[in-house]
C-alpha positions in Angstrom: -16.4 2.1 -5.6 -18.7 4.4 -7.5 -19.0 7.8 -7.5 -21.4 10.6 -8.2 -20.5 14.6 -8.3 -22.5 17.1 -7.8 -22.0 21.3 -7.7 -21.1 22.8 -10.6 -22.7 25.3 -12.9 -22.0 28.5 -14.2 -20.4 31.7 -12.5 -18.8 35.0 -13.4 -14.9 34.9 -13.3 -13.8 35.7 -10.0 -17.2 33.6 -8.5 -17.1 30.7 -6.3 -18.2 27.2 -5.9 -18.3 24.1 -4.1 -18.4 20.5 -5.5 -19.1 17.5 -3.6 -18.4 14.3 -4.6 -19.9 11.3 -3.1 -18.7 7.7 -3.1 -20.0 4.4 -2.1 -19.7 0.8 -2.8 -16.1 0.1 -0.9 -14.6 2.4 2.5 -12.4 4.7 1.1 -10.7 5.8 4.2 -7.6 3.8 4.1 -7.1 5.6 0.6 -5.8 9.4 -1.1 -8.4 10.8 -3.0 -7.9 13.0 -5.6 -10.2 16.1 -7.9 -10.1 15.8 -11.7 -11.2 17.9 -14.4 -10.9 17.9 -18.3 -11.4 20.6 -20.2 -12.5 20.9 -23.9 -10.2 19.3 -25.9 -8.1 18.5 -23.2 -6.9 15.2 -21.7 -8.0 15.1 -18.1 -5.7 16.4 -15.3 -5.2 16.1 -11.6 -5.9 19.3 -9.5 -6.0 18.4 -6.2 -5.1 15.7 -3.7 -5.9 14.3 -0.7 -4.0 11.4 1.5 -5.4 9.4 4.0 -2.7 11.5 6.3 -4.7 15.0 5.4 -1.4 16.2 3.4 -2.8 17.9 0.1 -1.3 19.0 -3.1 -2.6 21.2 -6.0 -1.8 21.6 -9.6 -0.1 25.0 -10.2 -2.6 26.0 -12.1 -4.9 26.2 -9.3 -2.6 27.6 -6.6 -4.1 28.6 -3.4 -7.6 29.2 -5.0 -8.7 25.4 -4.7 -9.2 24.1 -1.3 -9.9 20.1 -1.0 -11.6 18.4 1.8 -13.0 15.0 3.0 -15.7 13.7 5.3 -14.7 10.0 6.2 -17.7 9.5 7.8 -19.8 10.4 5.1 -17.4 9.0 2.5 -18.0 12.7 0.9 -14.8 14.7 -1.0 -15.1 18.6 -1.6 -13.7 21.2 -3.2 -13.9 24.6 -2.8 -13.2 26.7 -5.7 -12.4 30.5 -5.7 -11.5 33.4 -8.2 -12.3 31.4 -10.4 -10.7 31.9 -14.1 -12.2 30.9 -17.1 -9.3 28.2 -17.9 -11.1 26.7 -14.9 -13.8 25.6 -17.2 -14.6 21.8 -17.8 -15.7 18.8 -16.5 -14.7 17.9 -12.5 -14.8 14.2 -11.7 -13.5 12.5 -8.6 -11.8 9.5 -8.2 -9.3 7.6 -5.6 -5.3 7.2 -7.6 -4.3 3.7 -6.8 -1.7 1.5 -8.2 -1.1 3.5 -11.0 -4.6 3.7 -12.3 -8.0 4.7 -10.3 -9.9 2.5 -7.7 -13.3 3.1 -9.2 -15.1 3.7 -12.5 -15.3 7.7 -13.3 -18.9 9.1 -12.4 -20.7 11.1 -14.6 -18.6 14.3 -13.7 -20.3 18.1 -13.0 -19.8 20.7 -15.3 -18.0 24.3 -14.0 -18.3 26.9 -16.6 -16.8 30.3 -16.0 -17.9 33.1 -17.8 -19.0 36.4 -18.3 
């Protein structure tokens, strides 16, 4: 499965944004999919999580501000971003956690910068 994101760019702290991620190559229904992002000098990091049920989780970093979504249909992940902080800068990438590892090779990522 491959996958391409797309939505980032630059905003004021406190702004908003959405990203969009979409796969193809292999259904991904049957499967959780999950938002990444890693930061400059950072290792990358899960921040939100979506199963195949609908449950979703967030890191605590994020809290209530992220909101994750999926469109089966269109094989399309989302993630709506408010208040954004600046620690929310870096690179968001989207992927599906399987078997300990990822189902498909990382995209090339879209870049959220916050700042004033």
């Amino acid at each position: 499965v491959q996958f391409v994101e797309s939505g980032g760019g630059l905003v004021q702290p406190g702004g908003t944004l959405r990203l969009s991620c979409a796969a193809s190559g292999t259904i991904v229904r049957p499967y959780g999919m999950a938002w990444y992002r890693q930061g400059p000098g950072t290792q990358r990091e899960l921040v939100a999580q979506i199963r195949p049920s609908g449950t979703k989780t967030y890191a605590e970093s994020v809290g209530s501000r992220f909101t994750i979504s999926r469109d089966n249909a269109k094989m399309m992940l989302y993630l709506q971003m408010n208040s954004l902080k600046p620690e929310d800068t870096a690179v968001y990438y989207c992927n599906v956690p399987f078997g300990g590892g990822y189902l498909g090779a990382w995209g090339p990522g879209t870049q959220v910068a916050v700042s004033s």
